[in-house]
Structure formats: structure tokens, C-alpha cells
N, C-alpha and C positions, 0 to 999 in steps of 0.2 A: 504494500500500500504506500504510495507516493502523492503526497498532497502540499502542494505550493497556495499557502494558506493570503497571498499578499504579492498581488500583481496588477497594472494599470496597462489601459488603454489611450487610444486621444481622445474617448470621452471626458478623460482631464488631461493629465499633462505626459503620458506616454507618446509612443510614434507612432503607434501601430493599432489596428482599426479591433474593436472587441472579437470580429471573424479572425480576423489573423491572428488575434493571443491565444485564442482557443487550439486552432491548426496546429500556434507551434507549440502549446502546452500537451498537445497528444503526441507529437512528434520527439517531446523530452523525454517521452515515458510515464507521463505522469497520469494518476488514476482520479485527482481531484485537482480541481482547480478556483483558486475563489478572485471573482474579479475586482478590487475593491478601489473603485476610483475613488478623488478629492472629493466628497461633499455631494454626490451624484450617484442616483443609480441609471444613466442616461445612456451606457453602456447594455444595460442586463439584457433588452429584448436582441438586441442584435446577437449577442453571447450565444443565448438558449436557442433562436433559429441556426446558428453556424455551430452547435455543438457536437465535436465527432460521435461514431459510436464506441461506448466504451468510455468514453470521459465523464466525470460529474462536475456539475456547475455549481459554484456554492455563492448565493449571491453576496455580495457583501458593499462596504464603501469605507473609508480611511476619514474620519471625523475630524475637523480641526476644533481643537479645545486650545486654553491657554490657562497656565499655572504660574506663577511667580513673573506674573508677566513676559513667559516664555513658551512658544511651541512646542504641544503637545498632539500626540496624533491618537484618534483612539479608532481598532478596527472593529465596525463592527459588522455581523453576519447572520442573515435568517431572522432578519425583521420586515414585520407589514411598512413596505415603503410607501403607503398612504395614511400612515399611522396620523393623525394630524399632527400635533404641535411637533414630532421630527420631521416629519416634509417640511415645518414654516421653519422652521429654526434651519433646514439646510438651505431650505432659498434666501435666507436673509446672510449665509454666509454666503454663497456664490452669489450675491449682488453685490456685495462686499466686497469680494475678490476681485471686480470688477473698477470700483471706486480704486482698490489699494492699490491695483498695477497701475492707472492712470495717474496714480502719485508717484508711485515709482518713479515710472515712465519720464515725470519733472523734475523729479531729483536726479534722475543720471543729465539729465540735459543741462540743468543747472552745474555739474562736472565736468561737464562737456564732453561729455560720451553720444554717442551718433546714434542716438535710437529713440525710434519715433513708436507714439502710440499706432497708427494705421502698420508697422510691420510686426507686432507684438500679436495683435486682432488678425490680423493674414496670419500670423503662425498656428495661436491660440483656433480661429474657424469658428466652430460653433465649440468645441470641448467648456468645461470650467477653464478659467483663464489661472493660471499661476507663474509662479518666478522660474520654472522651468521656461516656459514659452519666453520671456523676458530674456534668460539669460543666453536663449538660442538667438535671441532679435540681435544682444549683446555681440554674439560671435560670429555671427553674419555681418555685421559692422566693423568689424575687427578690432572690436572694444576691447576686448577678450582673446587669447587661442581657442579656447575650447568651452562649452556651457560652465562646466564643473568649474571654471576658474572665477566667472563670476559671483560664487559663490563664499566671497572672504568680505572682510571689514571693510575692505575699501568700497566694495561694491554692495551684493545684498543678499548676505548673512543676514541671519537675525543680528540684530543690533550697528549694520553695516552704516555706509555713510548714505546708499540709498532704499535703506529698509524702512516699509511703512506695515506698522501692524493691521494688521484686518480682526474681523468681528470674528471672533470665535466661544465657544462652549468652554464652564468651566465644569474639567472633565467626571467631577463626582454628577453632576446634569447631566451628565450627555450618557454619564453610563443608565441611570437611569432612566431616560426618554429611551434609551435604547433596547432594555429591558423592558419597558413597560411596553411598547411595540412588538414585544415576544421575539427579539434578538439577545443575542452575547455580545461581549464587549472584550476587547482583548490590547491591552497598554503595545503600543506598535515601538519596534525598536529605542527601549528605557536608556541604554547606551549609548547611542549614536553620538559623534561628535555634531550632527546636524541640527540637535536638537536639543532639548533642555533635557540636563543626565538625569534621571529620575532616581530619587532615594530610595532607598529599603522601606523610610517610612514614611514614604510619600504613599510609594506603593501597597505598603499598607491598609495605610487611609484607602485609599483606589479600590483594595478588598473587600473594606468593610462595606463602599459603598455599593457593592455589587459587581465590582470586576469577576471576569471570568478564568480572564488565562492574561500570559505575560508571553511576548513574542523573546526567544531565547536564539533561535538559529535565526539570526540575519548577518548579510553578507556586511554589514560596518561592523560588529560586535566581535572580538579575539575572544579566542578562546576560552582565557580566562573570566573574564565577563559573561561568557554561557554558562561558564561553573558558577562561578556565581548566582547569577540569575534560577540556575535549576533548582539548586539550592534552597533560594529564596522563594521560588516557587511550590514546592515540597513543603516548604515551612506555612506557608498562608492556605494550601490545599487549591494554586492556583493551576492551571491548565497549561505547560509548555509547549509554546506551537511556532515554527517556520516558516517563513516566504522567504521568496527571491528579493522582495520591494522591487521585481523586472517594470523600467521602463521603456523598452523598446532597444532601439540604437542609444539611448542618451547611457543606458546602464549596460552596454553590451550583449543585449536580446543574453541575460542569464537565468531566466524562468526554468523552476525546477533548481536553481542550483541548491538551493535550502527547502528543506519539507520539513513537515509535521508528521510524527511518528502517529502509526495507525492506531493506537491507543489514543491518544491526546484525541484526534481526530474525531475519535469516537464521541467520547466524555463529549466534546465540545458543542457536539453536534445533538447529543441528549439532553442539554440545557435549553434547545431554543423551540419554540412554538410558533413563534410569527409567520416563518414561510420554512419551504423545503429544498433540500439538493433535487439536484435535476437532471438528468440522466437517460442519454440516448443509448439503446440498443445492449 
């Protein structure tokens, strides 16, 4: 059992169309796959009609919360996505996202970086717009080498010189809205250098307030930090689970490279009510 629990399309900020993730998530080998764009489930019908046989769809989406006034991601999967106030609270962040890169967009300009909102909109199309789409606009300008390098202080890291924060959830809410929708919730890469490191007892809190699982195998987190994390996981009675975080060409199309052990898998998946995996043939 091979389940890549944390993977995007261009319905947010990947390359690659929800039919093509599916194609090449059968093509890794993999037996499960969960699609979980930014703040969108705008991806899932395209997924479930292009689904091979033999694959499961697990639908999901990558929540933007904020904690210490820092980025947080929470995954969540196998929620009614007409749930109300989760549909309003995700439209009012993807309208959000929209305002925040048009700020962006005047802070690189005020630096005097070559990027226009009309080629950020031509990248972004109809997806969720994000600083992915931005930092592509960046290296099409040759603001930049490469997307990934946009990504420091000077540019737009969290706290960078053209970082603008957007509306987000704070994540003891969102796990909840996510739960109460009849989904899980699962703390998305606590490690990462891209993001706010998250405590033991942050995480904690994040338990009591109904967390599910803690994402342990992701491609930023050393090894030591899995130990960790399992650990810590084992100790709260949370759920260890895996993704790629695959976004297309920007991540090197590496879907499947990190799973979810078919156990986790399991457990994780007998927690939620809202909706179901999906499964051709």
C-alpha cells in the first residue's frame, strides 16, 4: 500500500492539470493519492473523471491558518466541501490571496524588480493565485534564477522585504470547521524551514483541539526530525502520514516520493464521515 497523502495541481499553485497528477501518481506506483490544493477543492471533479483504474482519490485541500503570526498549513481530507461556514471561510481566503499578491506584486516594483501584476494573472489563469505563481513571474523577469530563489528575505519569505500577509485561519478553527464538516485534519510539514517550526507544544494544543495526524515523511524534514516527530506522534496518539508536497516541474514532478504507511492510512481514513475515497476499477 503506497499512499502520497499531499500533492497539488494548477488548480492552485502546481504545473500540472488535476488529469495529469492522477496519470502520473498511477505511473509512481502508487495505490492512493490525495489531491490537496491551497484553499480549493476546484481540482477534485477533474481528478475523479481522469482517475486510472486501480488508483484511489482521497479528496482533500492544504488550509492556510496563521499562528504566532506565522504560516501555518493544515491538510485536511474527506470533508463535505459544501459544509457552509468552510466553503465561506475558504472563499474569503482565496479572495484574499488575490488582494495579497496585488500587494506583493507593488512591493517588488517599489525594489525595482520587473514584475507586473497582468504576468503573475497569465501565470496564476484561473488556479488560487499564490507566491509560487509570483515567484515564477519573478524568474521569467530574471529577477531571480530560478522560482525557489525568490523565496528568501530579500524577496518573499514570510517576513521578506516583499511579503504581504493574507487572511488566514487560526488553526485550533480550522481544525475544527474541518471536523465539524466530517473531515481530518493533519498539521502539514511542522518542520519545514518554509514555514513556522511548530512546537511539541504547540502541537499539543493542535491535539487537544482535535488534530488528527502530524505529516512526519516530507521531502524538507531530515531525518532526525521524522524521529522526532514519530515520536511525538506516538506520544499524543496522533496519526503519522506522508506526501511528496509534489508540485509539478517547480518540485521536480516527485509525487510518491514520501507515503503514508498503510496503517496510518487506515486509522486516518476511519476518522472521517464527510465524504469518501474514490476508486476506479
Amino acid at each position: 500500500m503506497r499512499a502520497d497523502l499531499h500533492v497539488h495541481s494548477n488548480a492552485s499553485d502546481g504545473t500540472d492539470t488535476p488529469a495529469e497528477v492522477m496519470h502520473r501518481a498511477a505511473r509512481a506506483g502508487l495505490d492512493a493519492v490525495a489531491l490537496t490544493d491551497h484553499d480549493t477543492v476546484a481540482g477534485h471533479a477533474e481528478a475523479r473523471r481522469s482517475l486510472p483504474d486501480g488508483l484511489t482519490l482521497v479528496p482533500g485541500m492544504e488550509l492556510s491558518c496563521r499562528l504566532d503570526d506565522r504560516s501555518l498549513h493544515l491538510l485536511a481530507y474527506l470533508f463535505d466541501p459544501e459544509h457552509p461556514e468552510l466553503a465561506e471561510q475558504t472563499r474569503l481566503i482565496r479572495d484574499d490571496r488575490v488582494l495579497r499578491a496585488r500587494a506583493m506584486v507593488r512591493r517588488l516594483a517599489d525594489l525595482g524588480a520587473a514584475v507586473t501584476w497582468d504576468q503573475v494573472a497569465a501565470i496564476a489563469g484561473t488556479a488560487v493565485v499564490g507566491r509560487p505563481h509570483i515567484a515564477r513571474a519573478m524568474a521569467a523577469s530574471g529577477v531571480v534564477a530560478t522560482p525557489a530563489d525568490a523565496f528568501t528575505s530579500d524577496w518573499i519569505a514570510d517576513g521578506g522585504r516583499a511579503y504581504v500577509a493574507k487572511y488566514a485561519l487560526d488553526p485550533s478553527r480550522a481544525i475544527r470547521l474541518v471536523r465539524a464538516a466530517g473531515g481530518v485534519a493533519v498539521l502539514a510539514h511542522p518542520r519545514s524551514a518554509h514555514d513556522l517550526l511548530v512546537s511539541d507544544e504547540q502541537i499539543a494544543a493542535l491535539a487537544a483541539a482535535g488534530l488528527a495526524g502530524i505529516e512526519v515523511f516530507h521531502p524538507d524534514q531530515s531525518q532526525a526530525q521524522r524521529a522526532a516527530l514519530l515520536g511525538l506522534a506516538r506520544d499524543l496518539g496522533l496519526v503519522a502520514t506522508g506526501g511528496s508536497d509534489d508540485h509539478g516541474s517547480l518540485t521536480g514532478h516527485r509525487i510518491g516520493g514520501e507515503t503514508t504507511a498503510a496503517g496510518a492510512y487506515e486509522t486516518l481514513l476511519a476518522q472521517a464521515t464527510g465524504a469518501q475515497p474514490i476508486r476506479r476499477g
